[in-house]
C-alpha positions in Angstrom: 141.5 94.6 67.4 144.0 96.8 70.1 147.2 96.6 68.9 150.2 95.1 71.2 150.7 98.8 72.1 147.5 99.7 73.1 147.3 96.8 75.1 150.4 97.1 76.7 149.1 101.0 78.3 145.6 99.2 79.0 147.4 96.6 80.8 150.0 98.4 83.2 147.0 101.5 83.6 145.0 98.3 85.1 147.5 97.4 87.3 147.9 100.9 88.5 144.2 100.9 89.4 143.9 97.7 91.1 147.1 99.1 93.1 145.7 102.1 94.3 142.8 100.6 95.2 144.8 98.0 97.3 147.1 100.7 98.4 144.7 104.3 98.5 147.6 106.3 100.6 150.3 105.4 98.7 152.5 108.4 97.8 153.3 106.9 94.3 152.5 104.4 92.3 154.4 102.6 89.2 153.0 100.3 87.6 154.8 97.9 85.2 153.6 95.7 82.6 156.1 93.5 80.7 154.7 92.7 77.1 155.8 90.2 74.3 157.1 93.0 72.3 156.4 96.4 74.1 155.9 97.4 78.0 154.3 100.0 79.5 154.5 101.8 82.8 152.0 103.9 84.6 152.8 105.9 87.5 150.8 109.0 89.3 149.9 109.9 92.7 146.3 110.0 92.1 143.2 107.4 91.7 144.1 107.6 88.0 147.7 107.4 86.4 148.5 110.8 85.3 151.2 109.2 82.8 151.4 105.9 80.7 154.5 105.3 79.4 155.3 102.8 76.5 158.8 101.1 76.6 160.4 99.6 73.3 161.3 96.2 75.1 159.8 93.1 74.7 160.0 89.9 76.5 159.1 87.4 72.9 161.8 89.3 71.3 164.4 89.5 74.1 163.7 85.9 74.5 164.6 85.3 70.4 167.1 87.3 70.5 169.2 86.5 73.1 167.7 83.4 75.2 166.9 80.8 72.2 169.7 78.7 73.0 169.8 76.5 76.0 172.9 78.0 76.9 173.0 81.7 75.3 176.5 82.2 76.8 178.0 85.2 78.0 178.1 87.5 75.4 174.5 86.9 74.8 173.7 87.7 78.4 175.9 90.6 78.2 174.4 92.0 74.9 171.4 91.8 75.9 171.7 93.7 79.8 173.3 96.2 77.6 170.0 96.4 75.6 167.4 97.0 78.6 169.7 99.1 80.4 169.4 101.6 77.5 165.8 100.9 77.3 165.1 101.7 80.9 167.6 104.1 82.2 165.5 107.5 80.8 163.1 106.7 82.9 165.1 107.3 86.0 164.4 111.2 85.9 160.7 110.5 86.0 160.4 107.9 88.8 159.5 109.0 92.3 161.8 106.8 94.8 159.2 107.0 96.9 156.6 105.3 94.9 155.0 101.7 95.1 156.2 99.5 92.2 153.5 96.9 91.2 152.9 94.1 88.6 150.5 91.9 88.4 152.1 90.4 85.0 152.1 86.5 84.8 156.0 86.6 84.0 156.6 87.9 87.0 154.7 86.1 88.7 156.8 83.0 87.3 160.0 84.5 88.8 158.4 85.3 91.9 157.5 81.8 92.3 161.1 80.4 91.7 161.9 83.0 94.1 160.1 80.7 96.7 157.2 83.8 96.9 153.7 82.8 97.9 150.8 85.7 98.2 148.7 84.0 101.0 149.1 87.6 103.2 149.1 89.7 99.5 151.7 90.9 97.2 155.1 89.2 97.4 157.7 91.6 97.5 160.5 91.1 94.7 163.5 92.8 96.6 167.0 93.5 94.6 169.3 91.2 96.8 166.5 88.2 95.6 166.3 89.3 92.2 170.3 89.5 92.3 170.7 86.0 93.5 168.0 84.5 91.2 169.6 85.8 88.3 173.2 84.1 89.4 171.7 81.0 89.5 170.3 81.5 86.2 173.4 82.9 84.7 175.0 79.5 86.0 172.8 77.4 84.4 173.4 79.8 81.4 176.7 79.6 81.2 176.9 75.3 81.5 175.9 74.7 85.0 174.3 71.2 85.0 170.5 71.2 84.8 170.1 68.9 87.6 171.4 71.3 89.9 168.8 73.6 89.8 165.3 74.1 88.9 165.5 76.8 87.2 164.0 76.5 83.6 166.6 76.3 81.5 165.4 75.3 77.9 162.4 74.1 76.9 159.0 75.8 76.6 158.9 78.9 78.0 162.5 79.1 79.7 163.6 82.4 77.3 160.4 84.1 78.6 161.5 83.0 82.1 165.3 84.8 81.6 164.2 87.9 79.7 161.9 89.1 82.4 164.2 87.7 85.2 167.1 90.1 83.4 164.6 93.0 83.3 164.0 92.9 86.8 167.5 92.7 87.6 168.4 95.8 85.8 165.6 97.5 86.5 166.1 97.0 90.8 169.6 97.9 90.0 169.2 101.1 87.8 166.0 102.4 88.8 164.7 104.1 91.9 162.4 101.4 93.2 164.8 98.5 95.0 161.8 96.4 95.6 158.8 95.0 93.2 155.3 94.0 94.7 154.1 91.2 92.6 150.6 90.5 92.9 148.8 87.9 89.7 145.6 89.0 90.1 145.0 89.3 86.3 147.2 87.5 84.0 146.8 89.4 80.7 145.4 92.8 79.3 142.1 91.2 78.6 141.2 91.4 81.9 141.7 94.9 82.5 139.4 97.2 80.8 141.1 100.9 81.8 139.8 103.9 79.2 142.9 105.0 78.2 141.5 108.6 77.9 141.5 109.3 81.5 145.5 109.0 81.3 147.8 111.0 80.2 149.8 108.8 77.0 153.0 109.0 75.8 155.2 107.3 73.3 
């Protein structure tokens, strides 16, 4: 059986192929793929990604860390932007601005849709200014807005998921070159990708 990393590089190299396939003039592609304990990225300007980049970030263990309470509170919220930021920010030297970010990751296709997103014309675009505000009205909830205010998940089954990948976003619009995310759930898992990792380049 593929281990979480493995499938983490198959997945976001899947997502880079189904992007250049959607997008063949593209100067750029990066691809991202947010897993329960590691991501990936794969980014290139060719039909194949010529990198695939694992990250040490997780959304199950962001989420347990740092989102298993209701109400994590600020210092919680603050710990744990502090946490992706250092995660993300060496990729900044290796990101093309110009490149095309993609995911076609269910979780962010969750925040998408509380974004009010739909894909009827094709990939929703995830800008920073959305992202921005989304995350406000989650940290509001966070921090003991009522509930019935908003519709936000707030606690409950899946509502750490929800705010882990909702904070990576937000950091990585802010930090990163990209401004904007294309979100497009046309496969929902690294099962349904079935990239040979051979024909990219790999690296820790």
């Amino acid at each position: 059986m593929d281990d979480a990393l493995t499938l983490a590089r198959r997945a976001a190299a899947g997502s880079y192929s189904w992007a250049r396939a959607a997008r063949p003039h593209a100067a750029g592609i990066v691809a991202l793929h947010l897993g329960d304990t590691v991501s990936a990225l794969a980014l290139g300007r060719a039909a194949q990604p010529e990198r695939v980049i694992a990250l040490d970030l997780g959304l199950a263990t962001l989420a347990r860390r740092f989102f298993a309470s209701d109400r994590p509170g600020e210092a919680a919220i603050e710990t744990a932007i502090a946490e992706v930021e250092d995660a993300i920010m060496p990729l900044r030297p290796v990101l093309p601005p110009e490149a095309w970010l993609v995911s076609t990751d269910a979780a962010v296709t969750a925040v998408a849709e509380q974004a009010g997103l739909s894909w009827q014309a094709g990939p929703a675009t995830l800008d920073r200014d959305t992202v921005e505000a989304l995350f406000h009205r989650w940290a509001a909830l966070a921090l003991g807005r009522p509930a019935s205010q908003d519709a936000l998940p707030i606690g409950g089954p899946g509502a750490g998921r929800f705010a882990a990948t909702l904070l990576v976003l937000r950091e990585w619009l802010h930090h990163l070159p990209q401004t904007a995310l294309a979100v497009a759930p046309m496969a929902s898992s690294p099962s349904a990708f079935s990239y040979p990792l051979s024909a990219a380049g790999i690296e820790p």
